[in-house]
N, C-alpha and C positions, 0 to 999 in steps of 0.2 A: 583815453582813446575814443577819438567819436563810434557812434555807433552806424553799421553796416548795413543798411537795405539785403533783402532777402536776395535780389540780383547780384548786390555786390559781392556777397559771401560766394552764390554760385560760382561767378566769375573766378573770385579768388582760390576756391578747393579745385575749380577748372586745370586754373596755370599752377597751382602749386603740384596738383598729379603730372602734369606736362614737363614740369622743371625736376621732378625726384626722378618719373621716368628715363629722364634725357641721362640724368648724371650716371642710374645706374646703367644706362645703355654705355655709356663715354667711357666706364673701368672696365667693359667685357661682361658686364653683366646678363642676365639672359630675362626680358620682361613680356609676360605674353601681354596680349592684347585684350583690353579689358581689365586689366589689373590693378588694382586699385592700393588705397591707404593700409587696409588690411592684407593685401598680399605683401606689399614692397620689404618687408624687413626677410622673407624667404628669399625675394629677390633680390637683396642685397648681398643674403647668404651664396650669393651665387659668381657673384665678382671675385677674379682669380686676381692673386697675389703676385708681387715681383720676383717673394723671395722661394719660389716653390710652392710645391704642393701644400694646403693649408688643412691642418687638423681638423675635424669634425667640433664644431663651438659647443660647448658644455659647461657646467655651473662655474669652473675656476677657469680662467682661458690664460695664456700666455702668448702674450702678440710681439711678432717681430717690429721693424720701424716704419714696413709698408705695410703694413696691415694683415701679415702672414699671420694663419695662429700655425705657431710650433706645437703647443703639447694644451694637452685640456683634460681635466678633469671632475667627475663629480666629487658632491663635496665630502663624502664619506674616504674615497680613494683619496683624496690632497690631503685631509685628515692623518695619512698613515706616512704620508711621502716624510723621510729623514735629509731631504736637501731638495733644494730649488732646481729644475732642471738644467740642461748645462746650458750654455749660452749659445747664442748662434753663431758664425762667420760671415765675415765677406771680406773680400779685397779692399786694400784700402779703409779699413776701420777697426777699432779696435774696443770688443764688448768692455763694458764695463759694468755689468750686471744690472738685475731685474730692478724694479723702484720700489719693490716691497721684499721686506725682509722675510724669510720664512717664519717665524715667530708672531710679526704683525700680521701678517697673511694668513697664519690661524688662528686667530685670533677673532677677525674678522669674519671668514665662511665659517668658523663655528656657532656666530650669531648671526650672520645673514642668508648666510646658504651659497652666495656668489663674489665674485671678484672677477678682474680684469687687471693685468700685473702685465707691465709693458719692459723691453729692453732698449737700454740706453748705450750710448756709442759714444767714443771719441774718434778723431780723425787719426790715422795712423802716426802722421809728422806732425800735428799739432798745427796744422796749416787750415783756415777757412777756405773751402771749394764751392763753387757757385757752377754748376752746370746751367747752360745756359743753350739756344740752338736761335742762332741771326737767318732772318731772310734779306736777300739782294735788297739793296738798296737803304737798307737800315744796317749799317756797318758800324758806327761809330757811338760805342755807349760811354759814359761817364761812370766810373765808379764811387759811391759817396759812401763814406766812411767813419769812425773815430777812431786815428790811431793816439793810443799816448804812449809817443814813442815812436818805432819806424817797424812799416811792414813793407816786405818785399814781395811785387806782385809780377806771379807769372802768368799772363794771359791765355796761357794754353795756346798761341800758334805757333812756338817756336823762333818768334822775338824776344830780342832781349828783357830780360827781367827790366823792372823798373820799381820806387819806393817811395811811400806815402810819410811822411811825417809831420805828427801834430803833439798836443798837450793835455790833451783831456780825450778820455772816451763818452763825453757826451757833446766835444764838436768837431762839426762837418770838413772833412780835407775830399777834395776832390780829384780824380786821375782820368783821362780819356785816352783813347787809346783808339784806331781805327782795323780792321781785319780788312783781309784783301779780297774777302770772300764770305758767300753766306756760309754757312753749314753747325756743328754740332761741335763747342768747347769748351774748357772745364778751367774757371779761372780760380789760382790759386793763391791763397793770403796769405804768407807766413811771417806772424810777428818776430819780431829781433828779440834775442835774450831781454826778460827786464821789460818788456813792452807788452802792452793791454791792447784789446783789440774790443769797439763797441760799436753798437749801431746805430744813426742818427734820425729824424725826422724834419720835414719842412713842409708844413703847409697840412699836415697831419696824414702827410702820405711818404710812404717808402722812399730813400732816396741812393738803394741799392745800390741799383743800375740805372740811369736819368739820359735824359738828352743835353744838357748840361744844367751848369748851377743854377739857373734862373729858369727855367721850365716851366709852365702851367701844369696842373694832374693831368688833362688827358695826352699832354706830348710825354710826360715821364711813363705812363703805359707804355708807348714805343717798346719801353727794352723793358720795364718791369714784368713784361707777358713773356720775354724771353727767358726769363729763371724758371729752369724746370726741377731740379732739385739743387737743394744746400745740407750741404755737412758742418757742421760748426765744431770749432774743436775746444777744449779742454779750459783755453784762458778764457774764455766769454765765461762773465758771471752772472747777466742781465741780457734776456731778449728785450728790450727797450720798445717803448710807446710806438706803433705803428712800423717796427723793424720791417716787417714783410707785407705789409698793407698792401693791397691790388697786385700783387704780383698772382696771376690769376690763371697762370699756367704751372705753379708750384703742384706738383705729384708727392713729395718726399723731403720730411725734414728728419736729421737727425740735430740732437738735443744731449747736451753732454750733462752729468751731474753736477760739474762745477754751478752751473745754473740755479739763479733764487728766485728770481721774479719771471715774471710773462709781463712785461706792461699791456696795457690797453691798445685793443686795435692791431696786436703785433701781428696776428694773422687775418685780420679780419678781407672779406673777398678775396679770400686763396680756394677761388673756386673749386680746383682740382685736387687739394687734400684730399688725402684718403684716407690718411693714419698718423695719431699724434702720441709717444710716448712720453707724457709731463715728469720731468726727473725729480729723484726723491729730495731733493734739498727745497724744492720751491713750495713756499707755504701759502702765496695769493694769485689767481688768478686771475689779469686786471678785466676790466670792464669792457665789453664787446673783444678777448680777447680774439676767441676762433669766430664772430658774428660772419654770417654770410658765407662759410665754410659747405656749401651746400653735397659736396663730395665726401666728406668728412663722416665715416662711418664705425669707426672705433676710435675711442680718446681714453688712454690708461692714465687715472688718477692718483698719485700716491698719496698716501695716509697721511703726510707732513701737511698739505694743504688743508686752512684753516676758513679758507671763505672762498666763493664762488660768486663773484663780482655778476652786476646787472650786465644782461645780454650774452653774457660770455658767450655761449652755443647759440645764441638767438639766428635762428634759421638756418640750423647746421639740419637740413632737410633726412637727409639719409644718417642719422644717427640711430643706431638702431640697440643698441646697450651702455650705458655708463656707471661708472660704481664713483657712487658717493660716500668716500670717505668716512672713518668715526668721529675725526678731528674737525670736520667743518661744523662752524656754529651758525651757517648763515649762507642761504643761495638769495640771490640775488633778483632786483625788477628783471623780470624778461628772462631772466638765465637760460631755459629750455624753451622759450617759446618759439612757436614753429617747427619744436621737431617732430615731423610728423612720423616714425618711422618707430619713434622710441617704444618700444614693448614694454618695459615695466621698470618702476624705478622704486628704489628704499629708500626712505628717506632713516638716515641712521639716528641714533639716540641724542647724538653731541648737538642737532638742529634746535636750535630755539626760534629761528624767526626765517620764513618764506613771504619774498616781495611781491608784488603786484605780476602778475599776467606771468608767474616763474614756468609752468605750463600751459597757457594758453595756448590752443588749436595743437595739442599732440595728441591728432588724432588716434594714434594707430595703441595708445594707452590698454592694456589688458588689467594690470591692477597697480596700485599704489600702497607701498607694505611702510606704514609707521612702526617706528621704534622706540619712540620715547612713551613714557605713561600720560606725561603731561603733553598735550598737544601744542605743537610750535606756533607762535604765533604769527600768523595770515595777513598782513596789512590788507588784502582787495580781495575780495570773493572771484573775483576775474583772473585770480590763481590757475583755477581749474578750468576756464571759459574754453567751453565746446571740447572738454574729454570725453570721451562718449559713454554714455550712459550707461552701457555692459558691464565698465570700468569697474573692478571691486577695490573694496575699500577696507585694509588689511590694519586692522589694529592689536595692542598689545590684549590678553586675556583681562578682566576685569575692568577695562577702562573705555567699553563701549560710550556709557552714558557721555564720559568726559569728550570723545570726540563728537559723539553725535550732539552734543550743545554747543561746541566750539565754534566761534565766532569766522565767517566765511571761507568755512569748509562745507564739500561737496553735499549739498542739501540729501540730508537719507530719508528723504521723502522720493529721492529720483535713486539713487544709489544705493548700492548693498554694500554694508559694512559687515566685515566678520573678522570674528575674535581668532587669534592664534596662540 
């Protein structure tokens, strides 16, 4: 990465306060004036939720799918709990419980002290629901799809149904459809017994909802900025390479545990996320999965996941907590870079190796707690580039020397490291 003129950085930490600002303004959030890198993660705390009233955030938290916390606790009190709390409701869904086991889950806060344990959902009929809201004059969207097999689609105006069929869930079959009107509709997917439901890409951008088959990216925006939340149900077993790419008005995904992968890019510029619960079967999360998620302020990990691909979060602005699994052996170039918001992160035991710029410019950095004796190995000193200097540097007891020699980590001529 070239290097930045003392201007250019101004410039850059200028619009990057301007653009965290804007997002926390855009959920309801409450930012006074003046408020900087160091306040934003209180004023994130401040953005109210869809699903009700949100719990007080404390060392264990339990997040609903919009980013509600139901129940939270410290970790001496989660320590005592004899079951998971219960699950939550809503019309139209159907819980299918937490993405951490209560046995993994202590397992965990009994050597790190925190976690973040998300609830995962299926669709009540096992139907894919795409809420979506048309303005005048943009009526006519395309739906692009993989059916293998045949799904029947209800457009939500009370036209007749109609059905997609193909032979693979990783190619594109096409449906359009025109509304007689702008306004707020909920289109529904429902595969036939025996049939898979996938989702495609073209030109490495979403091809959800399009203007039709041959579209350029900026005329597929048209209707990709009209998806405002998606339910996916039970048969999906892959969110697929750029599934949800630019759809830039997305609020709310639910994610069923049938699910293994995230491909790359599947959320990436889903400006409007707010809240991502990762299901427990998925063990990789691809490359710029959520990049650009700049709304994106809680993202629940489960333990199954074994790497954290380059970029993944890369300028997910307003993230302001994440739990890094035991089972990850490896974050990624880029992975957290940009998030300015993040307060503090553990890097757990199972880590052997952190890529290039993995936290570069997280400003809002208070400590960084290692876990392993042996320190992970750092490819670029540009790991840490512009964490700020207050930033403590949390190592195991007895193994100060080993990281204070270790090969481009946080120079402890500028930083404080201390033993635990």
């Amino acid at each position: 990465m070239p290097e930045h003129t003392i201007a250019e950085n101004l410039t850059r930490l200028t619009t990057a306060r301007t653009n965290i600002a804007n997002a926390i303004a855009a959920k309801g959030g409450t930012v006074t004036s003046g408020d900087g890198f160091e306040e934003f993660p209180a004023d994130i705390a401040t953005i109210p939720s869809g699903g009700g009233e949100s719990a007080e955030r404390n060392g264990v938290n339990f997040y609903d799918y919009d980013g509600t916390i139901v129940d939270s606790y410290s970790a001496s009190d989660f320590a005592a709990l004899s079951a998971l709390p219960d699950n939550p409701t809503h019309e139209g869904l159907t819980a299918q419980g937490w993405n951490w086991s209560l046995a993994d889950a202590k397992d965990y806060v009994a050597k790190y002290g925190k976690l973040n344990i998300g609830q995962m959902y299926n669709t009540d009929n096992g139907a894919l629901r795409l809420y979506i809201h048309l303005e005048e004059g943009r009526l006519s969207p395309v739906l692009g799809l993989c059916p293998n097999g045949t799904l029947t689609v209800d457009w939500g105006d009370g036209s007749a149904t109609e059905t997609m069929t193909g032979s693979s869930t990783s190619t594109l079959v096409y449906l359009g459809h025109t509304y007689a009107a702008g306004g707020d509709y909920v289109i529904s997917v429902l595969p036939s017994s025996g049939s898979a439901l996938g989702f495609g890409q073209r030109n490495s951008s979403s091809t959800v909802l399009c203007k039709s088959q041959t579209d350029n990216a900026d005329d597929r925006r048209v209707y990709l900025n009209a998806i405002q939340k998606v339910e996916i149900p039970d048969g999906v077993t892959s969110i697929g390479s750029s599934a949800f790419n630019d759809c830039r008005s997305l609020a709310s995904v639910t994610i069923p545990d049938g699910v293994t992968s995230i491909g790359s890019s599947a959320f990436q510029y889903c400006y409007s996320l707010a809240s991502v619960t990762i299901p427990d079967g998925v063990t990789s999360i691809g490359s710029s999965a959520f990049q650009h998620c700049y709304s994106l302020a809680s993202v629940t990990i489960p333990d199954g996941v074994t790497s954290i691909s380059s970029s993944a979060f890369n300028n997910c602005y307003s993230l302001a907590s994440v739990t890094i699994p035991d089972g990850v052996t490896s974050i990624g170039s880029s992975a957290f870079n940009n998030c300015y918001s993040l307060a503090s992160v553990t890097i757990p035991d199972g880590v052997t190796s952190i890529g290039s710029s993995a936290f570069q410019y997280c400003y809002g950095l208070g400590f960084i707690k290692f876990a392993s004796a042996t320190p992970p190995t750092v490819s670029n000193s540009n790991a840490w580039a512009s964490v700020p200097t207050d930033c403590i540097i949390y190592i195991p007891a007895g193994y100060l020397e080993a990281y204070e020699d270790a090969t481009n980590y946080p120079d402890p001529d500028v930083y404080t490291y201390v033993e635990y």
